[in-house]
C-alpha positions as CSV (number, residue, x, y, z in Angstrom):
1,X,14.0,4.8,-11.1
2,X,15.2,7.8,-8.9
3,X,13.5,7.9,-5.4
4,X,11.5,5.0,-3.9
5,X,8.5,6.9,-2.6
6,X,5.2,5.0,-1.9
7,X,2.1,6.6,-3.6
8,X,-1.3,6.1,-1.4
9,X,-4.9,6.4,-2.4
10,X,-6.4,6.5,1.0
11,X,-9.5,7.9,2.1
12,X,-9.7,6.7,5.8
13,X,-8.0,9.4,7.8
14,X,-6.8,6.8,10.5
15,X,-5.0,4.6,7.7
16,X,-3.5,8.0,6.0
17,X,-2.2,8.8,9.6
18,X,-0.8,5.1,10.0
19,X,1.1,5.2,6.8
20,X,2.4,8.6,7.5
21,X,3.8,7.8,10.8
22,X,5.2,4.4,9.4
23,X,6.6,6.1,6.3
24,X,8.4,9.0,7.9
25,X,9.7,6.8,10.9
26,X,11.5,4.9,7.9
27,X,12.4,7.9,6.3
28,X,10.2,7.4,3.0
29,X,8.6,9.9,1.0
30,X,4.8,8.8,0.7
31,X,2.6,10.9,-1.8
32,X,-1.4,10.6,-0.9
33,X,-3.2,11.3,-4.1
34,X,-7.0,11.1,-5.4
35,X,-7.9,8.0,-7.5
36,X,-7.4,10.2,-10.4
37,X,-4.2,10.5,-9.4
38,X,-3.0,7.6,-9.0
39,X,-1.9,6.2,-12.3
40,X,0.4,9.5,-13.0
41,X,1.9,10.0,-9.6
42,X,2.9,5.7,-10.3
43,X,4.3,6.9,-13.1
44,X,6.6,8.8,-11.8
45,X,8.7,6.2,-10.4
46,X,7.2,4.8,-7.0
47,X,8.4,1.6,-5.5
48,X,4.7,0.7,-4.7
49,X,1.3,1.7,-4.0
50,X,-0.9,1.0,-1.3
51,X,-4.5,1.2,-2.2
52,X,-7.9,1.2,-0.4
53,X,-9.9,-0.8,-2.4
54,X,-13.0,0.2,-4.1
55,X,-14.6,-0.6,-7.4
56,X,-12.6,2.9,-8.6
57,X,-9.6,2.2,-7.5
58,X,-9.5,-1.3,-9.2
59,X,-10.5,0.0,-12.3
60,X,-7.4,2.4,-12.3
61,X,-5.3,-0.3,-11.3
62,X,-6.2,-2.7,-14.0
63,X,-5.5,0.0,-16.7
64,X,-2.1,0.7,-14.4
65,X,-1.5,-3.1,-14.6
66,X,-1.8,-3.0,-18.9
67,X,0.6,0.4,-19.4
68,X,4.6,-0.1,-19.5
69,X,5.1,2.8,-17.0
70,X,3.3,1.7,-14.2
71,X,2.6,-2.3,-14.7
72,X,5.7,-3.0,-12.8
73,X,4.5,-1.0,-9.7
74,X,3.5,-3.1,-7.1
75,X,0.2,-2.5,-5.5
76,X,-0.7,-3.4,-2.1
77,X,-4.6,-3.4,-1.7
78,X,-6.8,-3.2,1.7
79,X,-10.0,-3.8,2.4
80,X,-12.6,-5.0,5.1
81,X,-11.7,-8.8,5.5
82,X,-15.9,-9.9,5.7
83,X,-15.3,-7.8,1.5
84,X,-14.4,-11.6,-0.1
85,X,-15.9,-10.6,-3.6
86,X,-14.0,-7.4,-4.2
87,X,-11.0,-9.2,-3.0
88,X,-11.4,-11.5,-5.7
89,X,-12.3,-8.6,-7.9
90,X,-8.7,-7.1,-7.0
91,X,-6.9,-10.3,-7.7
92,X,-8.4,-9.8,-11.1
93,X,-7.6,-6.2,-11.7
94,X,-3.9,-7.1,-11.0
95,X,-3.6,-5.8,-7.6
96,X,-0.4,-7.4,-6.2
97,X,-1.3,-7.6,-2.4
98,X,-4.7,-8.0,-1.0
99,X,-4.8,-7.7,2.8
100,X,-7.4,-6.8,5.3
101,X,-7.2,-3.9,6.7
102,X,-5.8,-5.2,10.1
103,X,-3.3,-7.1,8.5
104,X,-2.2,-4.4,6.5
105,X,-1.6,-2.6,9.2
106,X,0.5,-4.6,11.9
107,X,2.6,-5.2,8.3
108,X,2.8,-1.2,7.2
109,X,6.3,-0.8,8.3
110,X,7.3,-4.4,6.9
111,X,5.5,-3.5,3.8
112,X,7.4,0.2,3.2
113,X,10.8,-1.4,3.8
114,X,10.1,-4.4,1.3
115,X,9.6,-2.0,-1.5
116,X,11.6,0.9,-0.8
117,X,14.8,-1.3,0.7
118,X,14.5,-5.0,-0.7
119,X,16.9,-7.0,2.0
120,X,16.8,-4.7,4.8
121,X,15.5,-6.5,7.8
122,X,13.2,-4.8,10.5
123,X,14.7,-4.9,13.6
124,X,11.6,-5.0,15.8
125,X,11.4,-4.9,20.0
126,X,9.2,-7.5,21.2
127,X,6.5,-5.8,23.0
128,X,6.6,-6.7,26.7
129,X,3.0,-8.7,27.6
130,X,0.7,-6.9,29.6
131,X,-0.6,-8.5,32.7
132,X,-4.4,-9.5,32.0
133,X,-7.3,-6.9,33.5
């Protein structure tokens, strides 16, 4: 299997920077690649992808989803939550996880260490409350 890297096809610069910053603060290699990409750097043994959807992507994923190398790779997919038909269209194409966008990411960190190290627990700080304006 050799190293558990996550590969991401991300075209929002924020959601790049997120992952980044979750991925190195958990000591993960990530590789961002095109949606051309994306099938052969999977192929290459990645613990998972994380995927912003578009029609593209999903038709990359369901030809992922049918070949021995990279069926097994789990694919977490985002997208706008008000997006309900190409969520359903992901579901279809074999796309493992399909999140909004904010939920995928307050889960980022939760979702690196689930793939890279299954049964390590997070150990989070509860964010002290902040007195209303």
């Amino acid at each position: 299997m050799g190293e558990m890297k996550i590969v991401a096809r991300v075209e929002d610069l924020m959601f790049r920077a997120k992952i980044d910053a979750a991925a190195r603060h958990l000591s993960t290699p990530v590789e961002f690649v095109s949606t051309g990409e994306l099938a052969k750097a999977c192929s290459n043994g990645a613990a998972a992808a994380f995927v912003e959807l578009t029609p593209e992507v999903l038709a990359v994923v369901a030809k992922m989803k049918k070949e021995s190398r990279t069926g097994a790779v789990a694919v977490v997919g985002f997208l706008s939550h008000v997006d309900k038909k190409l969520a359903e269209e992901a579901r279809e194409a074999g796309v493992d996880r399909v999140l909004a966008r904010s939920q995928f990411s307050e889960t980022l960190p939760d979702l690196i260490l689930e793939f890279t190290s299954p049964g390590v627990e997070r150990i989070t700080q509860e964010e002290p409350e902040l007195p209303e304006e």
